[in-house]
C-alpha positions in Angstrom: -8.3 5.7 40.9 -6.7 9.2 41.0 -3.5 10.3 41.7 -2.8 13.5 42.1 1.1 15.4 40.7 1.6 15.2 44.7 1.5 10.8 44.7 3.5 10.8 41.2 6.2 12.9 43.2 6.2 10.0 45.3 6.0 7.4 43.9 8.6 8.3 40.9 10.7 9.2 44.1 10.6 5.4 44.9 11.1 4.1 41.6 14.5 6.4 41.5 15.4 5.7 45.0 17.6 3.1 43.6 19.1 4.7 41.0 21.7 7.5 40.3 20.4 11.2 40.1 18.7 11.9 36.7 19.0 15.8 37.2 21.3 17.6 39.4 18.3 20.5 39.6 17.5 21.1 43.1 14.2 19.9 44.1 12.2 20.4 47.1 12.7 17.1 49.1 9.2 14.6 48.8 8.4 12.8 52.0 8.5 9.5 51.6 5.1 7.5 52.4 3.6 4.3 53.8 0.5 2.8 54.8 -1.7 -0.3 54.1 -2.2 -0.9 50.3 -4.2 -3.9 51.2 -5.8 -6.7 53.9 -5.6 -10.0 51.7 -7.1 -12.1 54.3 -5.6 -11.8 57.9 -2.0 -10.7 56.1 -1.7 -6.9 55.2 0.4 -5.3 52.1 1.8 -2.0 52.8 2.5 0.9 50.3 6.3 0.2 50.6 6.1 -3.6 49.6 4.4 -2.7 46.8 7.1 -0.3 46.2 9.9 -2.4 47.0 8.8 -4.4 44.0 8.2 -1.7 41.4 11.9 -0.6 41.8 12.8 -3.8 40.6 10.8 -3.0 37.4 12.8 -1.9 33.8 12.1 2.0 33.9 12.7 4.1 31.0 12.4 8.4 32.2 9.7 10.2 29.8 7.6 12.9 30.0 5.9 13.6 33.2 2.6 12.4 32.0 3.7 9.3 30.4 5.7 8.7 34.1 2.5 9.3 35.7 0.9 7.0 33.6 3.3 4.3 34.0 3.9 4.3 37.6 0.2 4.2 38.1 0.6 1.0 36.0 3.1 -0.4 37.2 1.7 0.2 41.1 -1.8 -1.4 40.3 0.0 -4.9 38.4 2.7 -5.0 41.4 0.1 -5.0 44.0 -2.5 -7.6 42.1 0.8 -9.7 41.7 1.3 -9.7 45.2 -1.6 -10.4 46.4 -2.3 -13.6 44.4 1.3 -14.5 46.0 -0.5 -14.1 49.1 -3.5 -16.1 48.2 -1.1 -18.9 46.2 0.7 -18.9 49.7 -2.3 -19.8 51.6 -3.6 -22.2 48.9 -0.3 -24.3 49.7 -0.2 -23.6 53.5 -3.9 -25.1 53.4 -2.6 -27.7 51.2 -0.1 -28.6 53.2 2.1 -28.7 50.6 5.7 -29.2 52.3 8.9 -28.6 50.6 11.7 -30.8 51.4 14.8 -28.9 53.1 17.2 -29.8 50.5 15.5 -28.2 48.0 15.6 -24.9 49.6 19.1 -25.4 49.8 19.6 -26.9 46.1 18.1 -23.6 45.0 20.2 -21.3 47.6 23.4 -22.7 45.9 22.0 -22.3 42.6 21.7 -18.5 43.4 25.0 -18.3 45.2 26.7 -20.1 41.8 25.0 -17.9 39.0 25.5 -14.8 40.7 27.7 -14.3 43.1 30.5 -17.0 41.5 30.2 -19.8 44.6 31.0 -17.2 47.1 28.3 -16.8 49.9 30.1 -14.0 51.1 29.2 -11.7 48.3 25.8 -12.7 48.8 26.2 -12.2 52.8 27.8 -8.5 51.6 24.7 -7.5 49.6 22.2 -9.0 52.4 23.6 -6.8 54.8 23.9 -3.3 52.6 20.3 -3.7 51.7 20.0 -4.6 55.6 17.9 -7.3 54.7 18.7 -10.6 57.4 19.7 -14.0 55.8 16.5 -15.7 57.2 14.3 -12.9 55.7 16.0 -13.3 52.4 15.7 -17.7 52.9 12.0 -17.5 53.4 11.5 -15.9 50.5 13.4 -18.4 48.3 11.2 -20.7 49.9 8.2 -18.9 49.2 9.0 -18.7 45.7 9.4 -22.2 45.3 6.4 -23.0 46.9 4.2 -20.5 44.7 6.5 -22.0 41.7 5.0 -25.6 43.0 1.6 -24.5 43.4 1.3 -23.2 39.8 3.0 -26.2 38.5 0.1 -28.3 39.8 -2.8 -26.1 39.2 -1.8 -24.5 35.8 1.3 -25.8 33.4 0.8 -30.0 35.0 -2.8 -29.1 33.4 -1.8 -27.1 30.3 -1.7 -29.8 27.1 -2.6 -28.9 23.7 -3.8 -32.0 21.7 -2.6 -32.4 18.0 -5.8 -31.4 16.8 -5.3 -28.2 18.4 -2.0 -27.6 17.1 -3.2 -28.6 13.8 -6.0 -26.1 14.2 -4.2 -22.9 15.4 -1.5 -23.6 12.3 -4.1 -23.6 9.9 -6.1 -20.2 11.3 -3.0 -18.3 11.9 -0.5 -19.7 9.2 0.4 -15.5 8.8 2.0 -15.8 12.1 4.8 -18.5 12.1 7.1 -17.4 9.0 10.6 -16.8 8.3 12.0 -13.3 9.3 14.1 -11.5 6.6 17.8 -12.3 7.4 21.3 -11.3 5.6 24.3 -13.0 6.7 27.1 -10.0 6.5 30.6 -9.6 7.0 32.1 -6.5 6.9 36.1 -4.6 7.1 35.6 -1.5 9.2 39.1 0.9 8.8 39.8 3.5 11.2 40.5 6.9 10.6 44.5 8.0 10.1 46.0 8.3 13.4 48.2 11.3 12.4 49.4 13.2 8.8 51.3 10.8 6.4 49.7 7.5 7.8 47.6 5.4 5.0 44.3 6.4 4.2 41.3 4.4 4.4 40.7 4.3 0.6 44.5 3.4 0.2 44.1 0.6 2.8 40.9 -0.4 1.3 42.2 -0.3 -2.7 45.0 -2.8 -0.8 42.1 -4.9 0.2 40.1 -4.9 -2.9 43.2 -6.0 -4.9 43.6 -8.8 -2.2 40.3 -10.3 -2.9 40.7 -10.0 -6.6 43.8 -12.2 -6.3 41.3 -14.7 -4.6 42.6 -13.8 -0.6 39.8 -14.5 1.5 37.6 -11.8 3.1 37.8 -13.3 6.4 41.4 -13.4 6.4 41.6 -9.6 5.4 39.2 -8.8 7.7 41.4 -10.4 10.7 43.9 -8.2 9.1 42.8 -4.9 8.5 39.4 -4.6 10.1 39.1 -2.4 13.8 36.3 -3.5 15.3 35.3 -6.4 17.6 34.4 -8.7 15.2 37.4 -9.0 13.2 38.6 -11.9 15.1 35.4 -13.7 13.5 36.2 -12.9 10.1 34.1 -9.3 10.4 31.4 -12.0 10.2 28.2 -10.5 11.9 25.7 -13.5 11.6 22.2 -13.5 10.2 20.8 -9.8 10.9 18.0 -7.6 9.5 20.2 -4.9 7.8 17.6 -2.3 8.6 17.5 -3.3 12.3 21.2 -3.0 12.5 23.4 -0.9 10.2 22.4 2.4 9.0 21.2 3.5 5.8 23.8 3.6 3.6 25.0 0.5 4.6 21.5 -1.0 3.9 21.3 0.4 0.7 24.6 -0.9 -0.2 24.2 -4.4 0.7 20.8 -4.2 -1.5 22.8 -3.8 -4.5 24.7 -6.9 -3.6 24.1 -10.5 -4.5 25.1 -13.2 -2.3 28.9 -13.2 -2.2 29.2 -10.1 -3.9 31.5 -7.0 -1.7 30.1 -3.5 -2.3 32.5 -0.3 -2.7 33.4 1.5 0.0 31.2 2.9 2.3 32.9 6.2 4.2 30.9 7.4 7.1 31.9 10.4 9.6 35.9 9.0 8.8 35.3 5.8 8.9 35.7 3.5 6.5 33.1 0.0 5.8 34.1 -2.7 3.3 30.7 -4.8 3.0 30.3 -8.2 2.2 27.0 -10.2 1.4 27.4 -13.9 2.5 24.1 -15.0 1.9 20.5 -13.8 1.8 17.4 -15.3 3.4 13.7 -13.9 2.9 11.0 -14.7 4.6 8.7 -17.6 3.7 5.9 -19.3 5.6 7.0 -22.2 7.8 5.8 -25.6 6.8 3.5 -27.2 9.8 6.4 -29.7 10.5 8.6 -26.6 11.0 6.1 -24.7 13.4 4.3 -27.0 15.0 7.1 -26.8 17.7 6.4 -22.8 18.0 2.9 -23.7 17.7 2.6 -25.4 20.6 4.2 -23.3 22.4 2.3 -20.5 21.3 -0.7 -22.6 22.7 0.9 -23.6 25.5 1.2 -19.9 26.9 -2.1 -18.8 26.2 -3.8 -21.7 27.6 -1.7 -21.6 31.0 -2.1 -17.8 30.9 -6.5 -18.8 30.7 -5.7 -21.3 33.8 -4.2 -19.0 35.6 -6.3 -16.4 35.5 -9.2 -18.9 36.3 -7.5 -19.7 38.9 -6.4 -17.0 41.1 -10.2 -15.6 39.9 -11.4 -18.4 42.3 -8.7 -18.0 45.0 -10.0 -14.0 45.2 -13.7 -15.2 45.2 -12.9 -17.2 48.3 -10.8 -15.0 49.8 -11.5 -11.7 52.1 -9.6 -8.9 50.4 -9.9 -4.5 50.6 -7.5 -2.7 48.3 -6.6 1.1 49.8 -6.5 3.6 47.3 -3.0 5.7 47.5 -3.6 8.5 50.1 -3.9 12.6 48.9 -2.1 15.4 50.4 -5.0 17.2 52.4 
């Protein structure tokens, strides 16, 4: 499928629709589009319910070509995904699968609890400024759950790896369920001196390195001196990969370290970093006792991902369905 600079406009224009301005270049306005991206049976998708759902999408701003490239993606998987919805949908109504009312409702204060803090006014509020009715917005929880039922029976109620399966994946694929590196770290970060005459950070910090000579913990100094948010936890930052965290001379500091050993002071753009290594874990291959939870998991997904796939396969093969392409500027 093709689609020309002219469709990109477009469709990035609906991706950013909901969004604040990127640029504040002037632009020559796009028109906006619609039409029929698909029949699935006797129900039609249009280009805006495709696009309704793509907005929803995470969307990182590249280069033109790589946006072109993903929105093309991102178009073709939102319109396959609805239309097994639709199929799924039909599969139930012919099923004649029925939900009971008070689970629609279980599920409506659910939503109305985890986001919008009990109140179903706030949820009322947003309903109406994406002018969007209540009932509209109730079918669709319904619909969901009835596609979530559907799957249930057809896919995960099926999905059941045997031990000897588990024992089998383990054994090919023992590279893939391992330890990651870890380093547990707490660290003193000191702030630069507000004005002339106030203490400097390597004054503060020989107070602090004098402290911990005379056996005062580094948590309590940290509580003390440090300026960051985790000095009410002892400067403690957990179990972290150094290089996926701190930057490089902080890693190369705390590899000079051995567990419960505090490295020199660090001084970056002002700032001032007491280091501490609490404890060091490197990776080692998990025992089978210790995966086989992950394991089956692993398995778990990638058999329920087969089922699925076999089964909305079927539900297309039995099902009438013409996919438009996006339409070109003449």
């Amino acid at each position: 499928m093709h689609i020309t600079p002219w469709i990109s406009a477009v469709l990035l224009l609906a991706v950013s629709a909901s969004q604040a301005e990127l640029t504040t270049e002037k632009k020559t306005p796009a028109m906006l589009i619609d039409g029929v991206a698909a029949y699935v049976n006797t129900e039609m998708i249009t280009i805006a319910d495709v696009m309704s759902e793509v907005r929803r999408s995470p969307w990182t701003d590249t280069s033109p070509e790589l946006r072109e490239k993903r929105l093309r993606e991102l178009y073709s998987a939102t319109l396959n995904a609805l239309i097994d919805r639709k199929l799924i949908l039909a599969a139930a109504q012919k099923s004649k699968l029925q939900l009971q009312s008070w689970a629609v409702d279980n599920r409506i204060r659910e939503i109305v609890a985890n986001n919008f803090d009990g109140d179903q006014t706030k949820l009322h509020n947003l309903l109406a400024e994406r002018k969007i009715t209540y009932e509209e917005w109730k079918k669709n929880i319904e619909e969901d759950l009835n596609v979530t039922a559907m799957r249930y029976q057809q896919v995960e109620k099926r999905v059941q790896p045997t031990p000897s399966e588990v024992r089998a994946e383990y054994e090919t694929n023992k590279g893939r369920y391992r330890t990651e590196n870890a380093t547990a770290v707490s660290m003193i970060i000191l702030d630069p001196p507000d004005k002339p005459g106030d203490e400097t950070i390597e004054a503060r910090s020989a107070k602090i390195f004098e402290a911990l000579k005379a056996g005062t913990a580094f948590a309590s100094l940290a509580r003390t001196y440090s300026k960051d948010a985790k000095a009410s936890a002892g400067g403690s930052w957990g179990k972290v990969n150094p290089d996926d965290v701190f930057r490089k001379e902080i890693v190369a500091a705390l590899a000079k370290l051995q567990p419960g050993e505090t490295a020199p002071l660090v001084v970056l753009d002002g700032y001032g970093y007491i280091v501490r290594k609490d404890e060091q874990q490197d990776a080692r291959a998990l025992t089978f006792e210790e995966a086989a939870p992950y394991v089956e998991s692993h398995l778990r997904m990638r058999q329920a991902e087969k089922l699925y796939k076999e089964w909305t396969d079927r539900l297309r093969s039995e099902a009438y369905i013409k996919i438009f392409e996006l339409p070109t500027p003449k």
